[in-house]
C-alpha positions in Angstrom: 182.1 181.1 60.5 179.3 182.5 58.4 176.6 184.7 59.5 173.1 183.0 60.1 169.9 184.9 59.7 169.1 183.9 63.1 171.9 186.3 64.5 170.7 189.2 62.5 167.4 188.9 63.5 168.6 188.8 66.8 170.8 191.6 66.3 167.9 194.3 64.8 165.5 193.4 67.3 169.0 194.1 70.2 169.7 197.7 68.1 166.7 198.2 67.8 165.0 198.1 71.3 168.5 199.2 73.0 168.9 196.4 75.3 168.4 192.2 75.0 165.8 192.6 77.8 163.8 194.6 76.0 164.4 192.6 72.8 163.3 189.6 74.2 159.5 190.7 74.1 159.6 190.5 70.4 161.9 187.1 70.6 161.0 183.8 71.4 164.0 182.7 72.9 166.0 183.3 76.5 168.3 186.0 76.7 171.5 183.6 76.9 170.6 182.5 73.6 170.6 186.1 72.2 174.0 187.1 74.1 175.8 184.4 72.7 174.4 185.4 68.9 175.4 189.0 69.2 178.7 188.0 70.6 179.5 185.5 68.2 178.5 187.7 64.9 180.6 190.1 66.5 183.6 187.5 66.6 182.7 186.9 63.1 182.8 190.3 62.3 185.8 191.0 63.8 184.4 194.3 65.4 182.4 195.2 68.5 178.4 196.5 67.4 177.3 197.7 71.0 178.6 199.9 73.6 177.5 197.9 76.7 176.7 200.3 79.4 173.9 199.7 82.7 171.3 200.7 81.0 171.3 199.0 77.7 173.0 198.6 74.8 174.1 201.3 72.0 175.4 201.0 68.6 178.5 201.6 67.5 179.4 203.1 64.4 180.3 199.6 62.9 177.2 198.3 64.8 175.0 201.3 62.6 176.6 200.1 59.2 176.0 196.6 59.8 172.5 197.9 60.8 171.2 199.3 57.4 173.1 196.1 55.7 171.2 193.7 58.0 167.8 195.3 57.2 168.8 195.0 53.6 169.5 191.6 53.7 166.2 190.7 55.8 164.1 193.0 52.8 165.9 191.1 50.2 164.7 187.6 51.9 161.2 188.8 52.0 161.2 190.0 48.2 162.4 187.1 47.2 159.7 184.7 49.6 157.1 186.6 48.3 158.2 186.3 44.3 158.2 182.8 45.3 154.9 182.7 46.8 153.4 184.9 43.3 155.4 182.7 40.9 153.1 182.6 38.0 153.0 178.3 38.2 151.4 178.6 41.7 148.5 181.2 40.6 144.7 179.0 41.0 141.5 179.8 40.0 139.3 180.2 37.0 138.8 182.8 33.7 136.1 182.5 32.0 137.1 183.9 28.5 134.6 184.6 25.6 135.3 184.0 22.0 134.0 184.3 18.8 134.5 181.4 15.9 136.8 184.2 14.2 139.3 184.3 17.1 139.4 180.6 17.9 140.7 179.7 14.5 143.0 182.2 14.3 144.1 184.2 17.7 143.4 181.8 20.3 145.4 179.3 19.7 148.5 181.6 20.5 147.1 183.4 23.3 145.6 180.5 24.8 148.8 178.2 24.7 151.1 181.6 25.7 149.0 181.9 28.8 148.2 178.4 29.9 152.3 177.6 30.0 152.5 180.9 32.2 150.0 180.0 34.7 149.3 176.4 34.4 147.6 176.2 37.6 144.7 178.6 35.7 141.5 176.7 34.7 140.6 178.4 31.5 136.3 178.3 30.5 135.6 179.0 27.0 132.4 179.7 25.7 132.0 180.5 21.7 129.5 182.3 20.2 128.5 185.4 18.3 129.7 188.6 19.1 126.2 190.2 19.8 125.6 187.1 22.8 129.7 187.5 23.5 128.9 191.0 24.4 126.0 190.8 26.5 127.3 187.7 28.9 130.3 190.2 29.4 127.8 193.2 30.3 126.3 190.8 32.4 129.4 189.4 34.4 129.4 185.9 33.4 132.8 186.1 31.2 135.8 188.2 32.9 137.5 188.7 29.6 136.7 188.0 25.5 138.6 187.8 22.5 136.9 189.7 19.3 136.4 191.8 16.8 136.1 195.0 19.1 135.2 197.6 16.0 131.9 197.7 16.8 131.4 196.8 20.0 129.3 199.0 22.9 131.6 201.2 24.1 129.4 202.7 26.6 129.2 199.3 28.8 132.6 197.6 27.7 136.2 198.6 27.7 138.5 197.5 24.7 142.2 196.9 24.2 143.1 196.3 20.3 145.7 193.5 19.6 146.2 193.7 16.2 144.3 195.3 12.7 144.0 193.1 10.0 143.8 194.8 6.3 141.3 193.3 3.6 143.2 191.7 0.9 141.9 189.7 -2.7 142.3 186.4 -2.6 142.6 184.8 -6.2 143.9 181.6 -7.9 147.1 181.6 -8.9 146.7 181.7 -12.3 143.8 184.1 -11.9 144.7 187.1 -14.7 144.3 189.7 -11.8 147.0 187.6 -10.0 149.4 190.0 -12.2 148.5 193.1 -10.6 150.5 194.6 -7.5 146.9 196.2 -6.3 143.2 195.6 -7.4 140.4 198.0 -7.6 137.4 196.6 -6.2 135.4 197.9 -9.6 137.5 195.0 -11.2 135.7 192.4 -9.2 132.2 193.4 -10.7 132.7 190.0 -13.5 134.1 187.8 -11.3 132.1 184.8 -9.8 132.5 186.4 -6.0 132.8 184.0 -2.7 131.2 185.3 0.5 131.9 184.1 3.7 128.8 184.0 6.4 130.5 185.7 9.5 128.3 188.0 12.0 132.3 190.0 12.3 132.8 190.0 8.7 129.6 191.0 7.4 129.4 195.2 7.9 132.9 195.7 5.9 131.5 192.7 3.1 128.5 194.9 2.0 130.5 197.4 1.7 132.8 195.6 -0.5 129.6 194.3 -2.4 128.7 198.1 -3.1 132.1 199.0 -4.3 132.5 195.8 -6.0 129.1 197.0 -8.0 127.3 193.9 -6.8 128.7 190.9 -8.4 127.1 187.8 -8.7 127.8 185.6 -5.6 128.9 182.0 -6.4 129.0 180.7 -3.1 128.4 181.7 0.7 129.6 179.6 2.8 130.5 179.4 6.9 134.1 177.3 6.2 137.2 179.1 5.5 138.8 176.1 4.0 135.8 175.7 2.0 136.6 179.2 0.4 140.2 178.7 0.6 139.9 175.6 -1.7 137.3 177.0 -4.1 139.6 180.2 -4.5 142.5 177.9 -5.0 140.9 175.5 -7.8 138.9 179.2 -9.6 135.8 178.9 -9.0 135.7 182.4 -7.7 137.6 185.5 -5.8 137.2 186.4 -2.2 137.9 189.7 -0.3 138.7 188.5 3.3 140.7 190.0 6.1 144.7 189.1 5.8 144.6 187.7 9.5 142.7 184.3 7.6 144.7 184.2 4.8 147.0 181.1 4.2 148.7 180.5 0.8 147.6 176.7 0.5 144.0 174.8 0.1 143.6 171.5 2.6 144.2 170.0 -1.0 147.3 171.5 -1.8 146.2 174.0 -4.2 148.1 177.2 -4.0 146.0 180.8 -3.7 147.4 184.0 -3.6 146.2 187.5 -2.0 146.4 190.9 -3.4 145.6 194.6 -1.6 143.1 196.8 -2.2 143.5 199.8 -3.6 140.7 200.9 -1.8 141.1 201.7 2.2 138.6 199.6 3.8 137.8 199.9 7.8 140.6 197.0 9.1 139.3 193.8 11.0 140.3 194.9 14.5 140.8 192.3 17.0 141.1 193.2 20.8 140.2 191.9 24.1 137.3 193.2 25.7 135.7 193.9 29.5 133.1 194.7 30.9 133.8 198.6 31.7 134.4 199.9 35.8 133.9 196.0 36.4 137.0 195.0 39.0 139.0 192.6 37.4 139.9 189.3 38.9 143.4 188.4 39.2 143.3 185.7 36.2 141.6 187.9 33.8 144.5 190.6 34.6 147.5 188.3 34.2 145.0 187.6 30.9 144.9 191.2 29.9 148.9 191.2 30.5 149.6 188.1 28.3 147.1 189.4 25.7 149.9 192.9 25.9 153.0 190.7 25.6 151.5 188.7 22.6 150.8 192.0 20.4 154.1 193.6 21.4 156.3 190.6 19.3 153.4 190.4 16.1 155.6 190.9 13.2 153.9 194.6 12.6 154.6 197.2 15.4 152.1 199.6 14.5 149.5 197.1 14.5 148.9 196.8 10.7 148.9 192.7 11.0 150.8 192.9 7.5 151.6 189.1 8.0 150.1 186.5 8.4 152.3 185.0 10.9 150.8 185.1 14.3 152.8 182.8 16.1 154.6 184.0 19.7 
């Protein structure tokens, strides 16, 4: 006969109070109903649990082994009603997450598909924009969370986690003379036709690299990264970008190729950011938990984001 969790129940609240009277006021059920239980776990047992006397019930020492095992079994149910209850694919509700254009092409993606297979039950509200206008609806409460380039950002009012930092690499043709070199100087760019991309992240650490770079002549400025990637590609100029956007093909098929600097240039440093002493809301700290696992398994463990692989 196997135990049920009726009879242990039954049994705590009997060792418990000393007597089946008294255990009755915590038990919805007549006292017959808890003499047979005790006496049948007993059977099952093989072992009396009480020492029945006039004025109630004691333990035995069986009955206080079986005591600490009971209450372990009942904590173990509880545990695992609870995990049940918290499983990840029952979790509701909303996270408003803030983005800039450089994330959703190339972090987002990962997070976004990483978290939303964890807690599908999560309504996710994106809103892009710039990081200045990022910054301030997080200062002002309307995002919980936002993905960005956190460098830069006001320290003061917002708290940062950093994810991954991206180093600046040349991108050239492949067939680009310079393509022979294991590192460039940015001095060497000062002839080349130079390709700028329009990004309110980007564009601190790009006038620098125009200064180094002497101030070559600009070719192209343009807001597409496959735009650049293509006219890189096909020669119609060189580009000094962050390794996170690199890709060794054009949309065309055209093969490009990236070089480091010699030069140490501040790295593109992509975080999540909140607004600081703000309580968080339960999806936005599942978020910030997710965000945690995601940079743990990048290919570079110090951070470095070396390669361009992003993927989970």
């Amino acid at each position: 006969m196997q135990i049920s969790l009726k009879q242990l129940v039954y049994f705590i609240a009997v060792a418990e109070s000393g007597s089946i009277s008294r255990a009755l006021t915590s038990l919805n059920v007549t006292q017959s109903v808890v003499t047979e239980a005790i006496k049948k776990l007993e059977d099952t047992l093989g072992t009396e649990l009480f020492t029945r006397h006039a004025r109630g019930m004691v333990l035995t020492h069986a009955g206080h082994q079986f005591l600490r095992h009971a209450h372990e079994v009942l904590a173990t149910l509880r545990n695992a009603e609870q995990a049940i209850r918290e499983r990840p694919d029952t979790m509701t509700g909303k996270l408003n997450l803030g983005v800039t254009s450089l994330v959703t092409a190339y972090y987002l993606p990962y997070l976004l598909d990483r978290f939303e297979r964890v807690f599908p039950g999560v309504e996710v509200a994106i809103v892009e924009d710039r990081r200045g206008y990022i910054e301030h609806l997080l200062i002002g409460g309307e995002l919980d969370v936002a993905v960005m380039n956190v460098s830069s950002v006001d320290k003061q009012a917002i708290q940062t986690r950093t994810l991954l930092r991206a180093p600046w690499r040349v991108w050239l043709a492949a067939n680009h003379p310079l393509a022979q070199k294991e590192a460039i100087r940015l001095e060497e760019l000062h002839a080349e036709r130079f390709l700028a991309l329009k990004n309110d992240e980007l564009e601190e650490v790009t006038q620098q690299i125009y200064r180094l770079s002497r101030f070559p002549k600009i070719a192209v400025r343009t807001d597409s990264i496959e735009a650049m990637r293509s006219l890189v590609a096909v020669g119609i100029g060189v580009a000094v970008l962050p390794n996170l956007m690199y890709r060794p093909w054009s949309l065309e098929g055209d093969r490009l190729e990236s070089r480091p600097l010699v030069e140490e240039l501040p790295r593109l440093e992509i975080g999540v950011a909140w607004r600081k002493g703000s309580a968080l809301s339960e999806t936005a700290r599942q978020f910030l938990i997710i965000v945690a696992e995601h940079a743990k398994v990048q290919d570079a463990g110090t951070l470095d984001g070396a390669s361009s692989g992003l993927r989970p």
